[in-house]
LUMNU-250871 format. One record per residue (C-alpha): residue number from 1; chain; x, y, z. Coordinates in nm, 3 decimals, always signed. Example, Ala and Ser with C-alpha at 12.3 -4.5 7.8 and 13.67 -1.06 7.14 Angstrom:
<recs>
+--------+-------+---------+---------+---------+
: tortor : marvo :       X :       Y :       Z :
+--------+-------+---------+---------+---------+
:      1 :     A :  +1.230 :  -0.450 :  +0.780 :
:      2 :     A :  +1.367 :  -0.106 :  +0.714 :
+--------+-------+---------+---------+---------+
</recs>
This chain:
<recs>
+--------+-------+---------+---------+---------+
: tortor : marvo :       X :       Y :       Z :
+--------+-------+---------+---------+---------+
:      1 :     A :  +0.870 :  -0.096 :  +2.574 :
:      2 :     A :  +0.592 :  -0.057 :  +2.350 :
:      3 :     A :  +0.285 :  -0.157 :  +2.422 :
:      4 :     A :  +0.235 :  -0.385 :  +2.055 :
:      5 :     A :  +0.617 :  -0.520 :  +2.179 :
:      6 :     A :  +0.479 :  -0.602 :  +2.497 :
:      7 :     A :  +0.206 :  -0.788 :  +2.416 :
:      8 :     A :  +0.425 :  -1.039 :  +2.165 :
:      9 :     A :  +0.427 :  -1.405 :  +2.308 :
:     10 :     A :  +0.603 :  -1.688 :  +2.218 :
:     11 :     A :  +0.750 :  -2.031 :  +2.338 :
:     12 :     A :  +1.025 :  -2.050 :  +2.580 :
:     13 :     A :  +1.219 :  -2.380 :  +2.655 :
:     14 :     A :  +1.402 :  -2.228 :  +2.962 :
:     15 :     A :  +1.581 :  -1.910 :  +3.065 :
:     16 :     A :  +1.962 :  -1.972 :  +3.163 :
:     17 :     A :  +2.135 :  -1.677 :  +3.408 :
:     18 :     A :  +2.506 :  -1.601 :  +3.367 :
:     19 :     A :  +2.573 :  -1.781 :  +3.052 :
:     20 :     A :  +2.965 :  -1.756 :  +2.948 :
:     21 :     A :  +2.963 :  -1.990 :  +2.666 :
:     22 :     A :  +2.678 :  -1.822 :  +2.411 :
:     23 :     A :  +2.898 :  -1.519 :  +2.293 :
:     24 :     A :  +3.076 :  -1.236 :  +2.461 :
:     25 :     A :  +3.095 :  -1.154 :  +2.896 :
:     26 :     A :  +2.811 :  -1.273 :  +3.081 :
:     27 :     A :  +2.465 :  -1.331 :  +2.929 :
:     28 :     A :  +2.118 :  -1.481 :  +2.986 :
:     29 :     A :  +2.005 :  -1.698 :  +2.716 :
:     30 :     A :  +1.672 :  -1.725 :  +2.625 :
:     31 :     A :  +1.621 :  -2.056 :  +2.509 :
:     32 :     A :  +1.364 :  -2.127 :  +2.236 :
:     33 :     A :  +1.087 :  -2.352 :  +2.164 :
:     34 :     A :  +1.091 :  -2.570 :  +1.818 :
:     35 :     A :  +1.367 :  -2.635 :  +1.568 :
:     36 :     A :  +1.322 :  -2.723 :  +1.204 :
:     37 :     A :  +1.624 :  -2.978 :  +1.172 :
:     38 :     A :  +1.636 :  -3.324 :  +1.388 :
:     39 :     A :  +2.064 :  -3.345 :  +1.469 :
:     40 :     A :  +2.099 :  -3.718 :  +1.570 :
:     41 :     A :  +2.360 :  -3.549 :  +1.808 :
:     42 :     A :  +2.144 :  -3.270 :  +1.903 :
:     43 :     A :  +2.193 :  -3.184 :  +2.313 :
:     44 :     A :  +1.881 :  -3.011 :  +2.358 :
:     45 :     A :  +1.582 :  -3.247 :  +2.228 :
:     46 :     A :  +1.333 :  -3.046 :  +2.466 :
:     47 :     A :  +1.351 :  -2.774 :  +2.229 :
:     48 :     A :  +1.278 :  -2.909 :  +1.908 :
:     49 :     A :  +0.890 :  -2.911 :  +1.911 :
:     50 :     A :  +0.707 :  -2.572 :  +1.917 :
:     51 :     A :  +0.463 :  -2.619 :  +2.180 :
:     52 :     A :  +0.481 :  -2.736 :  +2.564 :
:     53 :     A :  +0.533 :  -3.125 :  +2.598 :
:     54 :     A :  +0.544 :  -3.425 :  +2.915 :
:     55 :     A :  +0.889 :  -3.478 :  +2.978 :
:     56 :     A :  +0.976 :  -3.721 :  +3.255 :
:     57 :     A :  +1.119 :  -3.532 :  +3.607 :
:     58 :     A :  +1.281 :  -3.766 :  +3.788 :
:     59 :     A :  +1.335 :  -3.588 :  +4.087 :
:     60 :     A :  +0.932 :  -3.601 :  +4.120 :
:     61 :     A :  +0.904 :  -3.938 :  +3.968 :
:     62 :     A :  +0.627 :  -3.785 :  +3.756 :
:     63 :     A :  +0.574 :  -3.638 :  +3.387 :
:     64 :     A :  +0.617 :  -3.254 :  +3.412 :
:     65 :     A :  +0.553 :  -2.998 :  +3.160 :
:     66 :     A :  +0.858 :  -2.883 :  +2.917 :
:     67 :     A :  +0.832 :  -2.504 :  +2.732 :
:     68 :     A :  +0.595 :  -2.239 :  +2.827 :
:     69 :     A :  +0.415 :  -1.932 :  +2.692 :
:     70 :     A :  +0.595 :  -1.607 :  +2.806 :
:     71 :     A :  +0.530 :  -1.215 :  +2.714 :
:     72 :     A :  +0.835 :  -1.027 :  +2.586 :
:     73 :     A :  +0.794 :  -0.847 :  +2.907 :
:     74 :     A :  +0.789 :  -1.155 :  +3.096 :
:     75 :     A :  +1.162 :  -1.206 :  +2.889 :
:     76 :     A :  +1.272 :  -0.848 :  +2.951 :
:     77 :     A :  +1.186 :  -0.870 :  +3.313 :
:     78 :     A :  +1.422 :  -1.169 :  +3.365 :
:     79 :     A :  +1.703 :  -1.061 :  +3.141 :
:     80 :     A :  +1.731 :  -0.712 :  +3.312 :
:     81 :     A :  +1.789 :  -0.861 :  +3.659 :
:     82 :     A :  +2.165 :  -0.858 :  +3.549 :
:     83 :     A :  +2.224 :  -0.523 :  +3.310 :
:     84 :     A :  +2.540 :  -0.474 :  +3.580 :
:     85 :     A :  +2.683 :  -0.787 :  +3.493 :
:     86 :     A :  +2.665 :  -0.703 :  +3.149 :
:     87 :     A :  +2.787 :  -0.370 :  +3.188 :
:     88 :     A :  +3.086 :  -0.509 :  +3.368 :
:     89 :     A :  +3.171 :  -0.798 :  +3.143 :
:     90 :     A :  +3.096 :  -0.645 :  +2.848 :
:     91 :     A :  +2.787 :  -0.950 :  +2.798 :
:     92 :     A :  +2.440 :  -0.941 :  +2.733 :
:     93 :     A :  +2.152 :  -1.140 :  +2.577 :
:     94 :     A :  +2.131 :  -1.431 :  +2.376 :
:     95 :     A :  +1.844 :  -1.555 :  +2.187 :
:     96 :     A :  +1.958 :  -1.991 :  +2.121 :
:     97 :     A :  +1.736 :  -2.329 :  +2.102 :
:     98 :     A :  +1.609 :  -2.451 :  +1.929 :
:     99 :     A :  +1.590 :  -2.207 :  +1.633 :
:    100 :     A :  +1.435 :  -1.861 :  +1.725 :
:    101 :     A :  +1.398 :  -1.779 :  +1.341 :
:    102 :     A :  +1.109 :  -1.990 :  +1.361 :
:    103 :     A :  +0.925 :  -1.760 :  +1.593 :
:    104 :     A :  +1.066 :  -1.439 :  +1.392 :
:    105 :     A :  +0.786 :  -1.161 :  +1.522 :
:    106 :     A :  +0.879 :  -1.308 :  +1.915 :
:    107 :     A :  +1.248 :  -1.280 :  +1.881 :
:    108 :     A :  +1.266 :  -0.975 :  +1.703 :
:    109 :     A :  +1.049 :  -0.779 :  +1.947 :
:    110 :     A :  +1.287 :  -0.915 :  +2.234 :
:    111 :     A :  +1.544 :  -0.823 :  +2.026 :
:    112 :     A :  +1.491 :  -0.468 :  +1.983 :
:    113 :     A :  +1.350 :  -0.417 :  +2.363 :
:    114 :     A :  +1.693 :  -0.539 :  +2.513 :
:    115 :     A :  +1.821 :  -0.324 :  +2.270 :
:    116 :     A :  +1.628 :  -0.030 :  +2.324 :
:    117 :     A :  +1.742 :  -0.123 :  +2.736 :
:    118 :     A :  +2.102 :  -0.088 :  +2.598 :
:    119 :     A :  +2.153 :  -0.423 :  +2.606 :
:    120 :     A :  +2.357 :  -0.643 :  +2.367 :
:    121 :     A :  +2.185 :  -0.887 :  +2.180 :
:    122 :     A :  +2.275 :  -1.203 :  +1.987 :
:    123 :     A :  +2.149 :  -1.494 :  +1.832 :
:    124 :     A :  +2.278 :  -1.824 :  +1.819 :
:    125 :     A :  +2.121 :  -2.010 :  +1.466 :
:    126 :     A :  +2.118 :  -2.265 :  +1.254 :
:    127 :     A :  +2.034 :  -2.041 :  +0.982 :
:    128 :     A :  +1.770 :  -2.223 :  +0.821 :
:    129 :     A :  +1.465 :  -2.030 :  +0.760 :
:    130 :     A :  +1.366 :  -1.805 :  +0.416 :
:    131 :     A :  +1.567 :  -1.529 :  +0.376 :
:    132 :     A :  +1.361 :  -1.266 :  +0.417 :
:    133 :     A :  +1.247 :  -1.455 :  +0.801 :
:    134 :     A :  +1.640 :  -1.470 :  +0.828 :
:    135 :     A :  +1.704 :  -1.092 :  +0.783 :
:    136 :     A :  +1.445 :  -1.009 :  +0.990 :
:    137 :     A :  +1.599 :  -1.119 :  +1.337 :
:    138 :     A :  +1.918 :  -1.049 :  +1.195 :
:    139 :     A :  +1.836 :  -0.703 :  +1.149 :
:    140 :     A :  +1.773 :  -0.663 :  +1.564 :
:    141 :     A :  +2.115 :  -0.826 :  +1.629 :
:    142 :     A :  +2.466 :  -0.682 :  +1.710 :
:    143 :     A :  +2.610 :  -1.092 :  +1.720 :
:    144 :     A :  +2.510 :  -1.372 :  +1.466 :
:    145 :     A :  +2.680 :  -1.684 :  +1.605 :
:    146 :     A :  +2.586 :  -1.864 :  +1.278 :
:    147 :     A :  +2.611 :  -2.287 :  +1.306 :
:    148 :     A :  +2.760 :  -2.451 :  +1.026 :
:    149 :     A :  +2.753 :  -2.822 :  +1.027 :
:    150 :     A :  +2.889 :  -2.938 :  +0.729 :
:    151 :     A :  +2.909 :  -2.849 :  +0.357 :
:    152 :     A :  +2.809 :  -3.197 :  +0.215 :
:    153 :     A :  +2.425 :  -3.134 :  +0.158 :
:    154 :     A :  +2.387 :  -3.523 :  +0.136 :
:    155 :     A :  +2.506 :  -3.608 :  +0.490 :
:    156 :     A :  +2.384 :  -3.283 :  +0.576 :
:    157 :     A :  +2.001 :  -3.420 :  +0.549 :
:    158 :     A :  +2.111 :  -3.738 :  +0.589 :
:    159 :     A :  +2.233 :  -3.650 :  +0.964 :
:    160 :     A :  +1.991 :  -3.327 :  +1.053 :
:    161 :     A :  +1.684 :  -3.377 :  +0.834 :
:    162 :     A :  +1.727 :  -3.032 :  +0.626 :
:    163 :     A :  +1.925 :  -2.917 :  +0.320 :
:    164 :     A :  +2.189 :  -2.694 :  +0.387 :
:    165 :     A :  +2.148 :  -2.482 :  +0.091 :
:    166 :     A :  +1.955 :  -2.224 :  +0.271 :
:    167 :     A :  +2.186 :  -2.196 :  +0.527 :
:    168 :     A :  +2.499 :  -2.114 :  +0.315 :
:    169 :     A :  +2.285 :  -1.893 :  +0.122 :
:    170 :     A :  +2.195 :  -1.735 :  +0.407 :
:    171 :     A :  +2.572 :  -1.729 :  +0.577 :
:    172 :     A :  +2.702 :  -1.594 :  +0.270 :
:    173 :     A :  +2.447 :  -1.319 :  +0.270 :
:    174 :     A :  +2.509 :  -1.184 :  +0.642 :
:    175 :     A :  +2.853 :  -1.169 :  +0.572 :
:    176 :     A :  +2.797 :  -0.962 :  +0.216 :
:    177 :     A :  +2.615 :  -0.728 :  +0.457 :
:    178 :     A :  +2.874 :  -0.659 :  +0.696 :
:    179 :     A :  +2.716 :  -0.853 :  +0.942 :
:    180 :     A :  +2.880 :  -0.939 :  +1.263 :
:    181 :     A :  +2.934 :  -1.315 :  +1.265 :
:    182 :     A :  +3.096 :  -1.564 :  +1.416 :
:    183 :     A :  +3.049 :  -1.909 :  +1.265 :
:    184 :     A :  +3.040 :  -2.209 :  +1.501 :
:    185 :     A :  +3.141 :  -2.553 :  +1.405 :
:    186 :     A :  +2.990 :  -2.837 :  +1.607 :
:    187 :     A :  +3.295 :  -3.104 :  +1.588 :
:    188 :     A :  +3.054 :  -3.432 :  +1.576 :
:    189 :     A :  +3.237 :  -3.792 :  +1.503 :
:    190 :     A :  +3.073 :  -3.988 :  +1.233 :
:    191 :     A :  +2.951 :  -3.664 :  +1.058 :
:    192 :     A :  +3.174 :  -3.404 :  +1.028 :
:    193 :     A :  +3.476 :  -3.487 :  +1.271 :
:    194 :     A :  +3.776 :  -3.492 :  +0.990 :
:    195 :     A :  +4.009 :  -3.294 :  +0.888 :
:    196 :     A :  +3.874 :  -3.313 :  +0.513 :
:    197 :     A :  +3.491 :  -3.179 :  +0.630 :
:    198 :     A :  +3.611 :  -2.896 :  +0.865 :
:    199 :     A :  +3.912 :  -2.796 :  +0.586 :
:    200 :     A :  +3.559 :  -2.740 :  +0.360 :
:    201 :     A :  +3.339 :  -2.584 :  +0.655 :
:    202 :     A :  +3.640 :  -2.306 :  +0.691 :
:    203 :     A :  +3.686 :  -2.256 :  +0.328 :
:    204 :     A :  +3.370 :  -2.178 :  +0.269 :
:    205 :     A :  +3.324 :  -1.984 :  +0.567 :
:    206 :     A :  +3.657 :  -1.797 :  +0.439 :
:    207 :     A :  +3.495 :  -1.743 :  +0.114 :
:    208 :     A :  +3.207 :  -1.574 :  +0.195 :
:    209 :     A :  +3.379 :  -1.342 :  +0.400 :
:    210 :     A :  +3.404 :  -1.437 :  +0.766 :
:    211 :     A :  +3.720 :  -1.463 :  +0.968 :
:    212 :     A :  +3.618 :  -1.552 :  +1.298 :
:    213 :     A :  +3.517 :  -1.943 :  +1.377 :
:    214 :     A :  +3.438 :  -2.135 :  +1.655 :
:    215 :     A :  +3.511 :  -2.525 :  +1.731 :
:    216 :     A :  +3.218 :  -2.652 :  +1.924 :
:    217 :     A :  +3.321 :  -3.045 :  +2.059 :
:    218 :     A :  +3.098 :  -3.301 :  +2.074 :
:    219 :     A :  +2.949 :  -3.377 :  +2.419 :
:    220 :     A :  +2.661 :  -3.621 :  +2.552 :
:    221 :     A :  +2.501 :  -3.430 :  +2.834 :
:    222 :     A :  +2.164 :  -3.445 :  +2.621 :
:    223 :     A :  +2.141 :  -3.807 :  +2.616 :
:    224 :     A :  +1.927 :  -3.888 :  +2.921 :
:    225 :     A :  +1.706 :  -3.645 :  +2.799 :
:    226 :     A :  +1.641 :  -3.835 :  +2.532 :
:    227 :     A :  +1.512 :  -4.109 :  +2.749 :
:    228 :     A :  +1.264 :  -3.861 :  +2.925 :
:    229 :     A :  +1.105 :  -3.724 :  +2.609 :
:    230 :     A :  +1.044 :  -4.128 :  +2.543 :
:    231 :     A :  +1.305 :  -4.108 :  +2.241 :
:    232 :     A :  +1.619 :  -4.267 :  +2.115 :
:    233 :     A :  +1.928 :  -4.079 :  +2.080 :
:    234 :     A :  +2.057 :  -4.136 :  +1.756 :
:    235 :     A :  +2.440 :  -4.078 :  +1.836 :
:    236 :     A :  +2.434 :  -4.356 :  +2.106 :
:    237 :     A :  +2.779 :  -4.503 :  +2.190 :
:    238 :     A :  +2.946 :  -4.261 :  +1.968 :
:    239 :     A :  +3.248 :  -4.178 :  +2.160 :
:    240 :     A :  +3.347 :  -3.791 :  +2.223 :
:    241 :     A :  +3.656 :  -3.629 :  +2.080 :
:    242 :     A :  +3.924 :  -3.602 :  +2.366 :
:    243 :     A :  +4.054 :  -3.196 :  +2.419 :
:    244 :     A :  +4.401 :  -3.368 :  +2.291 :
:    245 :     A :  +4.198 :  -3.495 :  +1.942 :
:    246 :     A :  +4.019 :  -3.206 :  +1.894 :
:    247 :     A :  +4.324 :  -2.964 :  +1.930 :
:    248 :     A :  +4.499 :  -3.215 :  +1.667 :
:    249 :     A :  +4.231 :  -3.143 :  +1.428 :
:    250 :     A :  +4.255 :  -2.772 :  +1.462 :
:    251 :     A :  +4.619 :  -2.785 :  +1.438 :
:    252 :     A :  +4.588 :  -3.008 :  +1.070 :
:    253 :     A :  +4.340 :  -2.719 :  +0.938 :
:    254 :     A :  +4.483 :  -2.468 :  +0.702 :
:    255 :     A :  +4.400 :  -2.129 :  +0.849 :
:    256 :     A :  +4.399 :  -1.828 :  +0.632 :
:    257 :     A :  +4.617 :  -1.523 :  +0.773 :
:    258 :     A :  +4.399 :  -1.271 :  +0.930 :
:    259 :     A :  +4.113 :  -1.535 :  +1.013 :
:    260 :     A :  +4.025 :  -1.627 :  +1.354 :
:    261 :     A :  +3.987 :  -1.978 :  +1.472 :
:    262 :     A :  +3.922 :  -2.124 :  +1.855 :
:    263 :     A :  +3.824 :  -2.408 :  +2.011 :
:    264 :     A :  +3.518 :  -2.314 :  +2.300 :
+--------+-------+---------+---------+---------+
</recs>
């Protein structure tokens, strides 16, 4: 590692071991501090501010300190632990949130260490940021798992705080590059759970190039963190999408031939 690389700090929401869910095999994913949109549904709430904050443990019965300060070698120390794992199952790191592209210098240098470890890298993003921020972590990774949350850009701000014209600017430009992407569709009721909003989520996705999606359902396990951040959770008595629903709406899309689509 160099030593410049080394030296790069940032803020870390939590480091998960033997991840199966944030791309391919088995992979740690580094967890990032501060996201620029507010999803009513969003499941990790903890992440969305940049710097450390009190969130209620309740196993201590005391306020407790959420997100810390780490070194990129403090990352590439933890990640490393499990380069056999990876090597066997074909996994490796993943860089979610929160939105790393808002700490683009931090997750770039991690980026290009695992790398330079031989280690596979991936980010999983909203895709809001400049373009220029957005190309720069891009650049260090062999995976984009690229959210897409709807194509409306009225409900879109309506529902996460943020125009989504940056995003499918910057979707349509990782796919003109060759990119390797995989878009991911959160299925969310009372946003974006129809047939009618996913039909345009794929067709634009389809437009632009990609061929490999990925149906994300709706779950609550965020809410009572919502509670120990002192917040309310927007979504609240929204009812989740049974596996039965969900598979019905994937079944009434119309799927390209040659394009990809799964349910995770």
């Amino acid at each position: 590692m160099k030593q410049s690389e080394s030296q790069v700090r940032g803020y870390i929401s939590n480091i998960q071991r033997y991840s199966i869910h944030d791309g391919p095999g088995i992979r740690t994913t580094v967890f990032f501090k501060g996201c620029p949109l507010r999803c009513g549904w969003c499941s990790n709430p903890e992440t969305q501010k940049l710097l450390p904050e009190e969130m209620m443990d309740l196993k201590q019965g005391k306020k407790v300190i959420t997100g810390e300060e780490k070194s990129v070698e403090d990352v590439i120390e933890i990640v490393c632990r499990d380069k056999v794992f990876y090597q066997e199952s074909n996994g490796g790191i993943t860089l979610s949130g929160g939105e790393a592209l808002l700490q683009p210098e931090f997750a770039r240098a991690i980026l290009d260490t695992a790398s330079a470890c031989g280690i596979h890298t991936a980010i999983e993003t909203t895709g809001f940021a400049e373009p220029c921020v957005f190309e720069q972590v891009a650049d260090g990774a062999d995976l984009i798992l690229f959210d897409i949350k709807g194509i409306d850009e009225e409900k879109h701000i309506m529902n996460t705080g943020v125009s989504n014209k940056t995003i499918l600017e910057n979707l349509r430009a990782a796919a003109e590059k060759k990119r390797n992407v995989t878009v991911r569709i959160p299925v969310i009721p009372c946003h974006n759970a129809t047939t009618e909003e996913l039909q345009k989520i794929v067709d634009y996705s389809v437009s632009v190039g990609i061929n490999r999606l990925e149906l994300l359902p709706y779950h609550r396990l965020g809410e009572p963190k919502y509670r120990r951040l002192g917040r309310k959770y927007r979504w609240e008595g929204i009812p989740i999408l049974t596996g039965e629903e969900l598979k019905m709406l994937k079944s009434s899309l119309m799927i390209p031939d040659g394009v990809e689509l799964m349910i995770i």
